[in-house]
C-alpha positions in Angstrom: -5.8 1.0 -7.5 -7.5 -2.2 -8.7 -6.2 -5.6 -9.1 -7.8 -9.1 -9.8 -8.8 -11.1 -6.8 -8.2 -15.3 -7.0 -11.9 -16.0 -7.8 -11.5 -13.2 -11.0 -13.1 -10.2 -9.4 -11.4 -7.1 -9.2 -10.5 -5.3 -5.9 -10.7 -1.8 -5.7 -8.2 -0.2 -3.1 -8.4 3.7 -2.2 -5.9 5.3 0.2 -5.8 8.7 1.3 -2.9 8.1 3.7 0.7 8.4 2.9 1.5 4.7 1.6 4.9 3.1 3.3 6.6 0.1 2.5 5.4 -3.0 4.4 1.5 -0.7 4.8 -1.1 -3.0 5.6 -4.8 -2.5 4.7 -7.5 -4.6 5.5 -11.0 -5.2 3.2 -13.5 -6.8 5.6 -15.4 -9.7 3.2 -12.6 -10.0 0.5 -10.5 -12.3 2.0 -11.3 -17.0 2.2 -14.7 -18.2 2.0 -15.2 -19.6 5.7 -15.6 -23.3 6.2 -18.6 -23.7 8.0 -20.2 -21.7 5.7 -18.9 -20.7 2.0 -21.1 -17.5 1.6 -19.5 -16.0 4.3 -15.8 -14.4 3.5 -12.9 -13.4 6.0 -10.5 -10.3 5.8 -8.1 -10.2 2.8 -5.1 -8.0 4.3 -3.1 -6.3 1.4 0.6 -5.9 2.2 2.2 -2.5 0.0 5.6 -3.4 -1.7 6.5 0.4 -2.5 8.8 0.2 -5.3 11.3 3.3 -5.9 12.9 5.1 -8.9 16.2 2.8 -9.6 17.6 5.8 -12.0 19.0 8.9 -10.9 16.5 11.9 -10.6 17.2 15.1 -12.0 17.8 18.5 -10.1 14.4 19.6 -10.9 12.6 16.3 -9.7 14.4 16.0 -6.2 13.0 19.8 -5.8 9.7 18.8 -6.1 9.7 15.4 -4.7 11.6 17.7 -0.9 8.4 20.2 -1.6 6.2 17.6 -1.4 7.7 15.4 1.1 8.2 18.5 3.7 8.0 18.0 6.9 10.5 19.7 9.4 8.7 18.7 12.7 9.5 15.1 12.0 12.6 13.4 12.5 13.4 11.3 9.5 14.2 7.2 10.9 15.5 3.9 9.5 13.3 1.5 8.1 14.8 -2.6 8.6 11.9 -3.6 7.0 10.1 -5.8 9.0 
């Protein structure tokens, strides 16, 4: 995924991890220009917002989303979202 950064370049983002909400990445070099010295930049830490399907999925899409998702050796757990 790509998005634009305050200064107007774009930052590329790449995860090959399964992507929960409230996921933090950091990108070493993308973050503030430092005080003491403005060519040097800090972390930028990207927070994930996963957004959901708010309509009702049909038969055929909840089969392949419990395929996918399969996992029987882990026990499912509430998220409070902090």
């Amino acid at each position: 995924m790509e998005f634009p950064h305050l200064d107007g370049h774009i930052v590329k983002v790449q995860r090959d991890k399964v992507t929960w909400p409230g996921a933090r990445l950091r990108k070493k070099d993308e973050g503030m220009p430092s005080l003491e010295n403005n060519n040097r930049k800090g972390m930028l830490i990207i927070t994930f917002d996963v957004e959901f399907p708010k309509t009702e999925m049909s038969d055929e899409q909840k089969k392949q989303i419990i395929e996918i998702l399969q996992q029987q050796d882990i026990k499912p757990k509430a998220y409070n979202g902090l």
